[in-house]
C-alpha positions as CSV (number, residue, x, y, z in Angstrom):
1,X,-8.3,-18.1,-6.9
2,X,-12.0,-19.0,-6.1
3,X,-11.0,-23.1,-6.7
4,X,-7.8,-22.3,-3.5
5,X,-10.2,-20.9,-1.4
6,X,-12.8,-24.1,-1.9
7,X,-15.3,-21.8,-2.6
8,X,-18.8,-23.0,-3.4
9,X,-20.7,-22.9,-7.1
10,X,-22.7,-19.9,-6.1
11,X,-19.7,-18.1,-4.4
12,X,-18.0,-18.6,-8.1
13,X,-20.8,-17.0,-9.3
14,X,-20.3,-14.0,-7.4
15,X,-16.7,-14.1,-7.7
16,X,-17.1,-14.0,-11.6
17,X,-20.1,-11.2,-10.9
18,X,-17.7,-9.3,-8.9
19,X,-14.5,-9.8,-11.4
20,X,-16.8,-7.8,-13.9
21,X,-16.6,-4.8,-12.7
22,X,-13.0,-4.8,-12.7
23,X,-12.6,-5.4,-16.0
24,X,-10.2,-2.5,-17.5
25,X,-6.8,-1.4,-19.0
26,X,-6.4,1.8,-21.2
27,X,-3.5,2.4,-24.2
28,X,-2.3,5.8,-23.0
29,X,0.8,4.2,-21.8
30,X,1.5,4.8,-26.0
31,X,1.8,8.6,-25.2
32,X,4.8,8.6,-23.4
33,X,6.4,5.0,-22.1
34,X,4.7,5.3,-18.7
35,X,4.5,2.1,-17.0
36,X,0.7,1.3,-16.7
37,X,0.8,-1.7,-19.0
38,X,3.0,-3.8,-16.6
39,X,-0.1,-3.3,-14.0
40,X,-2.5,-5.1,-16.4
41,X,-1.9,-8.7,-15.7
42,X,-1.0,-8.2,-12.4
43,X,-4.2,-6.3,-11.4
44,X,-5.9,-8.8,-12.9
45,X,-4.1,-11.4,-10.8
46,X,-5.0,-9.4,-8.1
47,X,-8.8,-9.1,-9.1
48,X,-9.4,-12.5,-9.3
49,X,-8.5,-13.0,-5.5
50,X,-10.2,-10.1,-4.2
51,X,-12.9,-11.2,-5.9
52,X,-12.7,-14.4,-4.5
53,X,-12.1,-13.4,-1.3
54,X,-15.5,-10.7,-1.4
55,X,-17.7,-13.6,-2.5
56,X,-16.5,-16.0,-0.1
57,X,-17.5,-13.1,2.5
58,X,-20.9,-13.1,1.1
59,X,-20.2,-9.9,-1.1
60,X,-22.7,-10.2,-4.7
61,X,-22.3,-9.7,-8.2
62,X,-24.3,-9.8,-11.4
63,X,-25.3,-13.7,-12.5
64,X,-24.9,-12.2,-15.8
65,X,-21.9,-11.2,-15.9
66,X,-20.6,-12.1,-19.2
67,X,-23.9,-12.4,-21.5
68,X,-26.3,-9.8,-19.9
69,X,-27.2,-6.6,-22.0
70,X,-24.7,-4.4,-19.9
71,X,-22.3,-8.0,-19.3
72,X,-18.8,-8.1,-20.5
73,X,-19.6,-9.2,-24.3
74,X,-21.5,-6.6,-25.0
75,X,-19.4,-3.9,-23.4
76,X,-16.1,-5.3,-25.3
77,X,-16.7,-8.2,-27.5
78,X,-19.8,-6.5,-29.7
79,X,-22.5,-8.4,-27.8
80,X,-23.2,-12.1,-26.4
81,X,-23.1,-15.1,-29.0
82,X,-25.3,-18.0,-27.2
83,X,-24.6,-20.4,-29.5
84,X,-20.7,-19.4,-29.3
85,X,-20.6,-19.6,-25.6
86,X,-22.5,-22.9,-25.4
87,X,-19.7,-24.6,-27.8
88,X,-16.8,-22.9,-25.6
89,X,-18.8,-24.5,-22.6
90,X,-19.3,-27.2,-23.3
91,X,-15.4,-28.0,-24.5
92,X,-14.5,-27.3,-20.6
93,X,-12.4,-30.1,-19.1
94,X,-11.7,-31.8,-23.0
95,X,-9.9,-28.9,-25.3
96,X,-7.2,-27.4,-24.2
97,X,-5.8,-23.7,-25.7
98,X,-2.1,-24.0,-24.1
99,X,-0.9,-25.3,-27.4
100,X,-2.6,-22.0,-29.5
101,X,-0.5,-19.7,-27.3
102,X,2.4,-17.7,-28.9
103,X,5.5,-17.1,-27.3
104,X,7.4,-13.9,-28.8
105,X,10.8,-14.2,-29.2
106,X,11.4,-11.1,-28.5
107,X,10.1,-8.7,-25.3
108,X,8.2,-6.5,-26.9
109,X,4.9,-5.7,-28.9
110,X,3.6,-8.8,-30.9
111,X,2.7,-6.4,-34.0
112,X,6.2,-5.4,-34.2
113,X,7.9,-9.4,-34.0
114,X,8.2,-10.4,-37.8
115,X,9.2,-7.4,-38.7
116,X,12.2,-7.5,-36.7
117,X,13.0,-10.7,-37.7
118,X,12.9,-9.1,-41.2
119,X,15.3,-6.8,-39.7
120,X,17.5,-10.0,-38.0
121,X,17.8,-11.6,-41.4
122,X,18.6,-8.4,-43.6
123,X,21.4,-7.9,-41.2
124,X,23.4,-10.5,-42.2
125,X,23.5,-8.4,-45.8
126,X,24.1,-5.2,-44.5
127,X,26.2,-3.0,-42.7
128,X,24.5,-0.3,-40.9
129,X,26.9,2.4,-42.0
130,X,26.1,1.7,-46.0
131,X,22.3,2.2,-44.9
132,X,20.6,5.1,-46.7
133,X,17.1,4.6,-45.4
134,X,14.6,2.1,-44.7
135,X,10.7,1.5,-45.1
136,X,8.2,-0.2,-43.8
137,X,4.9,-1.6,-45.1
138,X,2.1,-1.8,-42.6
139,X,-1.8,-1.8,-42.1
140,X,-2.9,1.1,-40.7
141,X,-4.1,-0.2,-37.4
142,X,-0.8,-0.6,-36.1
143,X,0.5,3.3,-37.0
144,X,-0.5,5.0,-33.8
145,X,1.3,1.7,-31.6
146,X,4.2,1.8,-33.6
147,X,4.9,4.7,-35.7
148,X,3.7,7.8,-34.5
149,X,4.5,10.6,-33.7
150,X,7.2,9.5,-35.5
151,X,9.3,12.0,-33.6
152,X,9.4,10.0,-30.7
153,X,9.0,6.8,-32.0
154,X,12.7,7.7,-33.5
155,X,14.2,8.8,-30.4
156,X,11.9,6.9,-27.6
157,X,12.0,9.0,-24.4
158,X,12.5,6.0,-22.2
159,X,12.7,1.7,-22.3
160,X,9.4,1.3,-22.1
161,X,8.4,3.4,-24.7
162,X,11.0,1.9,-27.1
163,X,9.0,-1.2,-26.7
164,X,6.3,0.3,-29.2
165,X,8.5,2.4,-31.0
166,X,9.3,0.1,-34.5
167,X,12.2,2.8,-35.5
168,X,14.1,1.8,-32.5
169,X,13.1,-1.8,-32.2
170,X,14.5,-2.4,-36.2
171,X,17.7,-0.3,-35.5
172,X,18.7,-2.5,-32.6
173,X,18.7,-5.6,-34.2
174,X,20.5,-3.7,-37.0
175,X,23.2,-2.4,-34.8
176,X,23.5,-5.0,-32.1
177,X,22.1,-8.2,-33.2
178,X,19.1,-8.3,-30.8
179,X,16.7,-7.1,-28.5
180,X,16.3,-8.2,-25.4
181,X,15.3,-7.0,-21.8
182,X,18.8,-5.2,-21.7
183,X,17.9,-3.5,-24.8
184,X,15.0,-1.8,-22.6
185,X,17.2,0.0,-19.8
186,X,16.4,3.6,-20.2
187,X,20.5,4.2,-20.9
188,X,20.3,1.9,-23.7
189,X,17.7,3.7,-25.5
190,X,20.1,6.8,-26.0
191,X,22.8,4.6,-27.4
192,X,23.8,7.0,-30.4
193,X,24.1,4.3,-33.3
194,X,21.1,3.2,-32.6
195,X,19.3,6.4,-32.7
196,X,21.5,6.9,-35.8
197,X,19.9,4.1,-38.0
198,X,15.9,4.4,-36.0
199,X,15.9,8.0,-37.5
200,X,16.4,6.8,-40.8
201,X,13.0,4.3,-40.6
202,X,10.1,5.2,-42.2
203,X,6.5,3.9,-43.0
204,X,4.1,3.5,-45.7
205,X,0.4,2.1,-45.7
206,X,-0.2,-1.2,-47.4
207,X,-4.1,-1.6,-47.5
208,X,-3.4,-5.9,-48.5
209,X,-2.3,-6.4,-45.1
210,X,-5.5,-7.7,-43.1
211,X,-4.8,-6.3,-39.7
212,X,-5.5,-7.6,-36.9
213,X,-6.0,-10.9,-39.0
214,X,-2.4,-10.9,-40.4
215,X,0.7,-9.7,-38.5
216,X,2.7,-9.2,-41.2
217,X,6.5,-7.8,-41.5
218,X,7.7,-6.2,-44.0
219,X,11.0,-4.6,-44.3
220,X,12.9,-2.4,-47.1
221,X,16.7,-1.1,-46.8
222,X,17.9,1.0,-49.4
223,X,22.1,1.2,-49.0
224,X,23.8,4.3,-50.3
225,X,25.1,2.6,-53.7
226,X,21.0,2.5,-54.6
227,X,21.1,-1.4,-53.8
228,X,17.6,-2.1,-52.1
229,X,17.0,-4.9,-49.9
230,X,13.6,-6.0,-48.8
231,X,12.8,-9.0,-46.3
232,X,8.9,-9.7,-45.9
233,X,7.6,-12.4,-43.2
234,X,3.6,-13.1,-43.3
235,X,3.1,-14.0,-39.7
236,X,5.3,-13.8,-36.0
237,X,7.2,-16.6,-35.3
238,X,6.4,-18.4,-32.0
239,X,2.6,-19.7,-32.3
240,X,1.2,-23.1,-33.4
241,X,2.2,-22.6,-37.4
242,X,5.6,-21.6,-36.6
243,X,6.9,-22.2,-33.0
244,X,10.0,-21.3,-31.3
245,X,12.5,-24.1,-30.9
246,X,13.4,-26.2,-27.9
247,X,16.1,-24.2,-27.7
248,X,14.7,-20.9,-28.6
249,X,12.1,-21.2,-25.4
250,X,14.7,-22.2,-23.0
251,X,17.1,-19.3,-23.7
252,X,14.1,-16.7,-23.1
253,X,13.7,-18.4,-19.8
254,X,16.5,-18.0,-19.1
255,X,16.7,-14.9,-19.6
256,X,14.3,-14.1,-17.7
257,X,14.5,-15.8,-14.8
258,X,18.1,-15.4,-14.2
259,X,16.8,-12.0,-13.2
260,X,15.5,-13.6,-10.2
261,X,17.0,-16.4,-9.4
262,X,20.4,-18.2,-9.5
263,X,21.6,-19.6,-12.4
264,X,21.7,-23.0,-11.0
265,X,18.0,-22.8,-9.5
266,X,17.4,-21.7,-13.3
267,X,18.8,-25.2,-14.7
268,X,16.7,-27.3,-12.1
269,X,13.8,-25.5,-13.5
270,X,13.8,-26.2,-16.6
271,X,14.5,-30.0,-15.9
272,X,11.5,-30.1,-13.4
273,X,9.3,-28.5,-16.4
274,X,11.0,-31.3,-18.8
275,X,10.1,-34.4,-16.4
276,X,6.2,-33.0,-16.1
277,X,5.1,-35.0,-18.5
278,X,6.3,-38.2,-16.4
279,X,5.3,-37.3,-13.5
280,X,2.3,-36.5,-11.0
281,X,3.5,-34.0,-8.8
282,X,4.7,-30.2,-9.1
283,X,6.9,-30.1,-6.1
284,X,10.1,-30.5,-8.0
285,X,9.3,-27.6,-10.1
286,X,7.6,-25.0,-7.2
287,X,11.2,-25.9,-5.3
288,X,13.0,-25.1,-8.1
289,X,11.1,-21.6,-8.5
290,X,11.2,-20.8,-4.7
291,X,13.4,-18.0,-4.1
């Protein structure tokens, strides 16, 4: 924001000074699917430009911002690390992080993604009325995202909840296959198979699993002829060590933008991101997004 207004070096001061003290975004959204979470990268969008927009006006903020005793680090990264922020500095303009990112494959919590691929291949062995019950391994880090109360977590009171509710999220892609942004409509989370098969999940603790280092999945089904099938996955799919195909990417955009936009305006988009590399200009691409 502060590099589209053309502000100066010490207005981006400010405008960092000032972005501090906006700095924020609580969990409670876990206690009963409300939709706070979608705010948080929004507001922070909309942080940055008022931020911009106060120290352009002449409005201050702390220098300091990030590395003083009250800065950012030490309020939520256990205190400042000089010679940790001098190597990040000074990799400005020459390293580039797009390549780290991770893109889920799936719309929901990033704890919760290999185990429902766990879930994706053990349905090809299964069907969901031979299923007698099923158990999960996890850290217990995750437990009070995903698992409990369990009561709710089996019968998610809304969409959004379902989201962070690993009972409904395996049974889905048990019963349908997948789980995508459809699977979120509040009338999909009372489908009754699928409530069926999430009250039959259960958990139990697995103190190997190195959480938050490892996000592992781990996944047992035990069918009603005592047969017991177990999938286990030691990381999400989608980052650096295991991407998402070509393919893979473009269908969640699709997705996703054919929400917005028509499915022709879709298809130019995706050509304009494919020619990006060849080219100098984004104006194919912002005309293929205009709505």
């Amino acid at each position: 924001a502060g590099r589209l207004y053309g502000l100066s070096e010490d207005q981006l001061v400010r405008g960092f000074g000032i972005c501090g003290s906006q700095s924020a975004g609580i969990i409670e959204y876990l206690a009963d699917g409300s939709w706070t979470k979608r705010l948080h990268p929004g507001w922070g969008g909309h942080a940055g430009v008022i931020a911009a927009l106060l120290a352009r006006a002449g409005f201050t903020g702390p220098e300091t911002v990030l590395e003083g005793e009250h800065g950012l680090y030490a309020a939520f990264a256990g205190g400042h690390d000089a010679a940790r922020l001098e190597r990040q500095l000074a990799s400005l303009g020459t390293t580039w992080e797009l390549s780290e990112l991770t893109l889920k494959p799936y719309p929901c919590g990033s704890i919760a993604q290999p185990y429902m691929d766990c879930a994706m291949r053990l349905r090809e062995r299964v069907r969901t009325e031979e299923i007698a019950s099923i158990r999960c391994r996890t850290a217990a880090g995750p437990v009070p995202r995903l698992w409990e109360p369990l009561a709710s977590k089996h019968a998610p009171p809304n969409g959004y909840a379902a989201k962070f509710s690993l009972p409904y999220l395996l049974a889905s892609i048990l019963v349908r296959g997948r789980a995508g942004l459809a699977e979120f409509e509040d009338v999909a989370v009372r489908d009754a198979c699928v409530l069926t098969v999430a009250g039959k999940v259960r958990y139990e603790l697995d103190a190997t699993i190195d959480y938050p280092r490892q996000f592992v999945g781990d996944v047992e089904i035990t069918l009603a002829d005592g047969r017991v099938l177990r999938e286990r996955q030691e990381r999400p799919r989608g980052g650096p060590d295991a991407p998402l195909s070509h393919g893979e990417v473009e269908a969640k955009f699709r997705g996703n933008a054919e929400l917005a936009l028509p499915a022709a305006q879709v298809e130019q988009a995706i050509v304009a991101v494919d020619r990006l590399a060849a080219s100098a200009s984004l104006a194919d691409l912002v005309a293929a997004l205009a709505s």
